[in-house]
Every structure is written in C-alpha cells, then in structure tokens.
C-alpha positions as CSV (number, residue, x, y, z in Angstrom):
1,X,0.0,0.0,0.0
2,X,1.3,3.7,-0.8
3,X,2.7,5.6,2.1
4,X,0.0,8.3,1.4
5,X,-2.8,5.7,1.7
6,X,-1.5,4.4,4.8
7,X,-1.2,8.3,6.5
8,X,-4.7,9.2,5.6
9,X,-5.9,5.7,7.1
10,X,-4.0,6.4,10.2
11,X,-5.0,10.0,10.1
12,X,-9.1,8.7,9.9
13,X,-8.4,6.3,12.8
14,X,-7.0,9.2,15.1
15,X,-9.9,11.6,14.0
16,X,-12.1,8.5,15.3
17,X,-10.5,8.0,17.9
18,X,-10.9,11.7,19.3
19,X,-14.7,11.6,18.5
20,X,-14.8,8.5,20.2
21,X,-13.3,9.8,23.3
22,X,-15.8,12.5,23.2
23,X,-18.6,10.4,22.9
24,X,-17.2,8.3,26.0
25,X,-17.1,11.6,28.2
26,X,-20.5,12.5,27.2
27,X,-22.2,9.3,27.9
28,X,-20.3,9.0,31.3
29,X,-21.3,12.3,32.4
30,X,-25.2,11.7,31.8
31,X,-27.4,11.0,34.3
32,X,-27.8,7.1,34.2
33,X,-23.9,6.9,34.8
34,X,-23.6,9.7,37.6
35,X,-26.7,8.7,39.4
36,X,-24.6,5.0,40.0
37,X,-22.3,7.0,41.9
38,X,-24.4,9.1,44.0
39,X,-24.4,7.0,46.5
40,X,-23.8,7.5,50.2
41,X,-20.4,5.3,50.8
42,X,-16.7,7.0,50.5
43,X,-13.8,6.1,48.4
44,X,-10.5,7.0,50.5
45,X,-11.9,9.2,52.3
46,X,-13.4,10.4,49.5
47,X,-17.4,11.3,48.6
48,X,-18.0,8.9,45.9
49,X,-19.5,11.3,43.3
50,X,-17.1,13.6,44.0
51,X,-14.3,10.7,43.0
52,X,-16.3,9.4,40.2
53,X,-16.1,13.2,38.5
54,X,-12.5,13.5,39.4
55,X,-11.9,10.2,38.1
56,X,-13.6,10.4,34.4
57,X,-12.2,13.7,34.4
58,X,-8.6,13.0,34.8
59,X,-8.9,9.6,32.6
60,X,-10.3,11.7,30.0
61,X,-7.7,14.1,30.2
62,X,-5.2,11.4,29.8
63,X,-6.8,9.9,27.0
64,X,-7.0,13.0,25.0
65,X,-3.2,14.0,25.9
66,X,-2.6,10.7,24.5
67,X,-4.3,11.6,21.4
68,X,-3.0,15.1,20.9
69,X,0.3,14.3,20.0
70,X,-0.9,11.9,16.8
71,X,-3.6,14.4,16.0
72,X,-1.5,17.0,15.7
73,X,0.7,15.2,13.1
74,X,-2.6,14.3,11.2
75,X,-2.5,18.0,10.6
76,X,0.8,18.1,9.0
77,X,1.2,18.3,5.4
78,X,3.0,14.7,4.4
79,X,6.4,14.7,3.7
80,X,6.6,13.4,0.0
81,X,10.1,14.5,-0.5
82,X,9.6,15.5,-4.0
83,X,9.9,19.4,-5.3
84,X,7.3,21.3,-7.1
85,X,7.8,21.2,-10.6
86,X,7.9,25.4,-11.9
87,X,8.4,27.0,-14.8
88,X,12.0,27.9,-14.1
C-alpha cells in the first residue's frame, strides 16, 4: 500500500479515535452513569461522586493527551520528498 494511503488511514483512525473519546465523556457524564455514583459510601476518604467526577475527568484528560500528540501530526502536510515542478 502507498505511504500516502497508509497516512490518511491512520489520520481517519485518530480523527475516530478523538470523536470516540468525546462520545465516551459524554455518555459518562449523563445521568444514568452519575446517578450510580451518588451513592452515600466513600472512596479514600473520599465522597463517591465527587471521586467518580474526578476520576472520568482525569482519565479523560489522559486519554486526550494521549491523542493530541498523533492528532497534531494528522494536521501536517505529508512529507513526499519531491519538489514542485515550476516553470523555471
């Protein structure tokens, strides 16, 4: 496979990815998902729905630092190495 093909398939699967990790964050924010951990028991010490935010928030956070890096080099015009062909 060309090395072109192959950057735009791995630039699709890190735009994915990011959407995916919004989609994630969204769903574990609604209602269904924080009303599990509204319940009355602590977590070191902690309030368990105040952990449960602080948790999803920080994975999250590392997720998407884990994506940036990739997605940013998505951005980047490929390397091809040649030169523009001009009239001279």
């Amino acid at each position: 496979m060309p090395q072109g093909i192959e950057r735009l398939i791995s630039n699709r699967k890190t735009r994915d990815r990011a959407a995916i990790l919004l989609l994630i964050g969204i769903v574990l924010f609604m209602p269904p998902f924080a009303r599990a951990a509204l319940m009355d028991t602590q977590f070191a010490g902690i309030p368990l729905p105040v952990f449960y935010i602080f948790a999803v928030w920080i994975g999250l956070v590392v997720a998407a630092a884990a994506i940036a890096g990739p997605l940013a080099r998505a951005d980047e015009p490929a390397e091809t190495g040649e030169t523009p062909e001009g009239d001279g």
